[in-house]
C-alpha positions as CSV (number, residue, x, y, z in Angstrom):
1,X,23.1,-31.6,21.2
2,X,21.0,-33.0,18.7
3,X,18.6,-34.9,21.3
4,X,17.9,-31.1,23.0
5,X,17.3,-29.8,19.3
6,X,14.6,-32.6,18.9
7,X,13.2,-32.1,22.1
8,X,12.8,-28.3,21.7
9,X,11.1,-28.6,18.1
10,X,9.3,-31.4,19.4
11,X,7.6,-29.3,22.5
12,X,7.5,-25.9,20.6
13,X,3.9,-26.6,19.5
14,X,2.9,-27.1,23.2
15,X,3.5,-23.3,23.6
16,X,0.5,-22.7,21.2
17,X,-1.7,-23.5,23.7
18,X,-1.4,-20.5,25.8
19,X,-4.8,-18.6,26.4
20,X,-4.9,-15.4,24.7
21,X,-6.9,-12.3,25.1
22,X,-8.8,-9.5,23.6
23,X,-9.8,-6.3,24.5
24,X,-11.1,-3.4,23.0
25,X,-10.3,0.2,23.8
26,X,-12.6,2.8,23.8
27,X,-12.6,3.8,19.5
28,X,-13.1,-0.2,19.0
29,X,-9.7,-1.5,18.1
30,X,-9.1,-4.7,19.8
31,X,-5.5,-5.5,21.8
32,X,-4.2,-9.0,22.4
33,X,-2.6,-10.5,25.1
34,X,-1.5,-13.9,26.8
35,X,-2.6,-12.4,30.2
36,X,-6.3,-10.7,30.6
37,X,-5.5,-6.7,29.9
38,X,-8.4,-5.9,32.1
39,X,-11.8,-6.1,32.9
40,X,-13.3,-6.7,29.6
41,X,-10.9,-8.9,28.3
42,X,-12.8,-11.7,26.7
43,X,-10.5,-15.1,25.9
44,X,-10.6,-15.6,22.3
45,X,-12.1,-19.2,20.4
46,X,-8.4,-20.6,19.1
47,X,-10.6,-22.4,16.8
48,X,-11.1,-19.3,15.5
49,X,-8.1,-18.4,14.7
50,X,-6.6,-17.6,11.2
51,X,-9.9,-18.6,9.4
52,X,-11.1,-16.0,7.1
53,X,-13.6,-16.1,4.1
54,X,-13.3,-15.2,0.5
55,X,-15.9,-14.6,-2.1
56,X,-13.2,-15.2,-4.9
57,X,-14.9,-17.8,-6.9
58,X,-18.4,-17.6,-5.9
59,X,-21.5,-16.0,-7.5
60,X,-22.2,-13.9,-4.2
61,X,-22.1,-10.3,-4.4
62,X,-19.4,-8.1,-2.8
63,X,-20.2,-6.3,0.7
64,X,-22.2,-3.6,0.2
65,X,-21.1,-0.5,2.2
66,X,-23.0,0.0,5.4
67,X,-22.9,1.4,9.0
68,X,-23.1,-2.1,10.5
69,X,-19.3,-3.3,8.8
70,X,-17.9,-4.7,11.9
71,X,-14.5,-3.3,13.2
72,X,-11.6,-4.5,11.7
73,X,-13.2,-5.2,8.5
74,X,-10.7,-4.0,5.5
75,X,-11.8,-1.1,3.4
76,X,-11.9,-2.9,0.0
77,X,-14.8,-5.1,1.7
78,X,-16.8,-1.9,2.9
79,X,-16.6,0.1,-0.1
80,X,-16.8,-3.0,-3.0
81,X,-13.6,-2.1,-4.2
82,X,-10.9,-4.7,-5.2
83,X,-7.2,-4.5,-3.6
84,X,-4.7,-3.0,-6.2
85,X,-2.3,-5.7,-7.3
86,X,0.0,-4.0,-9.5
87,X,1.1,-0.2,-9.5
88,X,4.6,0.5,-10.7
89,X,6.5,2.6,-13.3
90,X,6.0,1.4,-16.9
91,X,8.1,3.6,-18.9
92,X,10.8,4.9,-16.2
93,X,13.0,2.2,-13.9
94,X,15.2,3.1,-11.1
95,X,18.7,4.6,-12.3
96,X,17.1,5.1,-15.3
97,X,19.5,8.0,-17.6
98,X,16.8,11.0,-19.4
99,X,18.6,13.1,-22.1
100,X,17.5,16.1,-23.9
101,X,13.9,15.6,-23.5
102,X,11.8,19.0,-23.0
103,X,8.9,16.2,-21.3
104,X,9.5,13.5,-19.3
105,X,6.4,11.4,-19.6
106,X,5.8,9.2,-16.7
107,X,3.3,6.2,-17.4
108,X,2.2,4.2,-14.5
109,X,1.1,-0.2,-14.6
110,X,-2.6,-0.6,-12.4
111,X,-4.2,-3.5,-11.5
112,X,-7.0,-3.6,-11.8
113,X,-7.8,0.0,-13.4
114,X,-8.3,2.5,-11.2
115,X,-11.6,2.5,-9.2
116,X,-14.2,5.1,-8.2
117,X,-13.4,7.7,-6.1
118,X,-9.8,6.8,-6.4
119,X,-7.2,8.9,-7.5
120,X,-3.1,8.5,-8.3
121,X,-1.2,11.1,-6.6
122,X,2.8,11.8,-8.4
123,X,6.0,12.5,-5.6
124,X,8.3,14.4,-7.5
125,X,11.5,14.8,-4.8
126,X,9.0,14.2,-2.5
127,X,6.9,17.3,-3.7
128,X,3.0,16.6,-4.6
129,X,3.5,17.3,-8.6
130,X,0.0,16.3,-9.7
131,X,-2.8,14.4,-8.7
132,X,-6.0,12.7,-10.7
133,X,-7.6,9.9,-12.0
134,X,-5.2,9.4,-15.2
135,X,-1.5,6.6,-15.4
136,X,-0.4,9.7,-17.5
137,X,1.8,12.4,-16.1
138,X,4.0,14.3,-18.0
139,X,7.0,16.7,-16.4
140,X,7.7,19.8,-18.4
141,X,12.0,20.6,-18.1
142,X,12.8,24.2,-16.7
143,X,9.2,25.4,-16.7
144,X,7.9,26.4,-12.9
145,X,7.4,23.2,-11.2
146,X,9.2,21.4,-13.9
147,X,12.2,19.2,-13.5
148,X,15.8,20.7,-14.1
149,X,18.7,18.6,-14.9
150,X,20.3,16.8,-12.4
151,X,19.0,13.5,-10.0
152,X,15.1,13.4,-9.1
153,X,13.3,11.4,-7.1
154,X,9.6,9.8,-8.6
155,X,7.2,8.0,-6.3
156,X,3.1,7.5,-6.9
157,X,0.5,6.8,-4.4
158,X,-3.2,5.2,-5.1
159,X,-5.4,7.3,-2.8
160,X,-8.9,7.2,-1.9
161,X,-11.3,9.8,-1.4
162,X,-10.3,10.5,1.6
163,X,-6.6,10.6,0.8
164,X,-5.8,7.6,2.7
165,X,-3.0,5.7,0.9
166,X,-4.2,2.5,-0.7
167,X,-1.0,1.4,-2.3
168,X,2.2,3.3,-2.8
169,X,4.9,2.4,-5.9
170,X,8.7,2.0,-5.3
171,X,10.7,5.6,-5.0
172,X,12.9,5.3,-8.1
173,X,15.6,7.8,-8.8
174,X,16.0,9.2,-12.6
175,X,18.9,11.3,-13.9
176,X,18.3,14.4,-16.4
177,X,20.9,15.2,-18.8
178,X,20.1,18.1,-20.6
179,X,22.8,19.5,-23.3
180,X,24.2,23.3,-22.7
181,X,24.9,25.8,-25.3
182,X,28.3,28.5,-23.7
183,X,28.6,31.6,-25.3
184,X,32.7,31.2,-25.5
């Protein structure tokens, strides 16, 4: 048993030297395959394979947006802008217990801060509740599209001008307690 172990890890990387081809539909956005897909398949350089470049640590300038970006190149390149990093809750955490607050504030972590054109959008139950270039939303209790008590989902996207989602936060789930006065 162990020999046929050995021998299978020992052949495995014979398998990566299967051919493998591209083609690219009509809107630019290449398929691959280990057979030719059709006509203008084109069998891709394996020595060019998983290499990429990075400016990080070089005095080049960033892309500079342009018509001639080739397919497949990610936004943040086109448009100059850096990748978010961080975007999460900073004051609220999943399970988190609210009581007797007429505001909820919710503060939002970005990294880096947010860039041009961008803009955070806040899910509350899955409902749009607001939308703009600020970490800072606060939720009014009881007032029309306000919060009541009870549980509530929160989420926050990062989108671009276009409203394409750039990065999304976790969906946390807070409870509102809110104290009752009965007339006995």
């Amino acid at each position: 048993m162990r020999f046929l172990i050995a021998l299978i890890l020992l052949l495995s990387p014979l398998l990566s030297l299967a051919d493998i081809y591209m083609e690219k539909n009509a809107n630019g956005v290449p398929s691959y395959s280990d057979e030719p897909i059709g006509s203008n398949s084109v069998k891709v350089d394996k020595n060019q394979l998983n290499q990429t470049t990075s400016s990080i640590g070089t005095s080049a300038p960033p892309p500079t947006p342009n018509a001639s970006s080739k397919p497949g190149t990610p936004l943040n390149e086109i448009y100059n802008k850096k990748p978010y990093t961080i975007f999460a809750f900073s004051n609220l955490f999943d399970q988190a217990t609210i009581q007797n607050q007429p505001i909820i504030p919710v503060d939002l972590n970005i990294n880096p801060p947010l860039q041009e054109g961008d803009k955070i959008q806040l899910y509350l139950d899955g409902t749009l509740f607001g939308a703009g270039a600020t970490t800072h939303f606060d939720i009014p209790y009881t007032s029309p599209g306000g919060i009541t008590r009870g549980a509530h989902t929160l989420r926050a996207s990062i989108v671009d001008k276009n409203n394409q989602v750039l990065k999304e936060t976790n969906t946390i789930t807070i409870f509102v307690h809110q104290a009752s006065i009965r007339n006995g």
